[in-house]
C-alpha positions in Angstrom: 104.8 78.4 155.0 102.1 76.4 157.2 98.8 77.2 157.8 98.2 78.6 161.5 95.1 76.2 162.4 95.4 77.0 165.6 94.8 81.0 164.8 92.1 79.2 162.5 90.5 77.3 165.1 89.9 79.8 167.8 88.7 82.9 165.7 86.1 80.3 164.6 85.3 79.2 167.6 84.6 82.9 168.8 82.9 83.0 166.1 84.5 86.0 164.2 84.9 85.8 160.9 88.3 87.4 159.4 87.2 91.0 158.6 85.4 91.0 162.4 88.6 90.4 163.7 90.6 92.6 161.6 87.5 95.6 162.8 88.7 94.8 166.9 92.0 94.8 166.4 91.7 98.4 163.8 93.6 96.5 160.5 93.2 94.6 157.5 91.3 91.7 156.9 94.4 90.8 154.4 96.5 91.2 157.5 94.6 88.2 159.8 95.0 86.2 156.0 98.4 86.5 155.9 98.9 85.6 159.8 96.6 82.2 158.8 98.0 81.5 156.0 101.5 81.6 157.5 103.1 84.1 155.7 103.4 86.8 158.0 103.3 87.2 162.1 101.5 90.2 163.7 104.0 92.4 166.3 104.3 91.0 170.1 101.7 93.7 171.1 98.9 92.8 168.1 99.8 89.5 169.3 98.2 89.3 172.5 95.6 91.7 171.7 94.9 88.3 169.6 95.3 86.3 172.1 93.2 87.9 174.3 90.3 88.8 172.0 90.5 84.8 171.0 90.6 83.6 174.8 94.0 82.1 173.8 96.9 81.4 174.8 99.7 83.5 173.1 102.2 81.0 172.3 99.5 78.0 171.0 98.6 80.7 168.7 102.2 81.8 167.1 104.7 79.5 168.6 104.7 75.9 166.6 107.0 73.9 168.1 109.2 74.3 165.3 109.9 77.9 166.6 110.5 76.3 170.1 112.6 74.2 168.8 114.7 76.7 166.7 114.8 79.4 170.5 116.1 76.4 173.0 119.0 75.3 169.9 119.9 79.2 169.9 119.6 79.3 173.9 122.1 76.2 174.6 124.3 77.4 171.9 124.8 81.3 173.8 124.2 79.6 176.8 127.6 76.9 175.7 
């Protein structure tokens, strides 16, 4: 899995350290880890509470263009 520098780069730039933002959004500072470290994804909802908290945009923070990528391949193939 790939490191999510962007989720890296704006939680810094708040200034919040991992276990700050874990306290706002009410879970585990294991839980915003894992979601940096690349090896998990929080729920749409957690998401943009991220988003939000981070002044961010949504998708720069858990879309690579890899995922892009991978959604318009499935969207022309339904769409075929």
């Amino acid at each position: 899995m790939k490191k999510n520098h962007a989720l890296i780069n704006a939680r810094k730039k708040k200034g919040y350290t991992q276990v700050q933002l874990a306290e706002l959004l009410q879970c585990k500072k294991t839980t915003v880890s894992n979601w940096e470290n690349g090896y998990a994804r929080p729920t749409l909802n957690v998401a943009y509470q991220v988003a939000t908290l981070l002044d961010s945009d949504i998708n720069i923070l858990f879309f690579s263009n890899e995922d892009k990528d991978v959604a318009k391949k499935a969207d022309e193939k339904s769409n075929s």
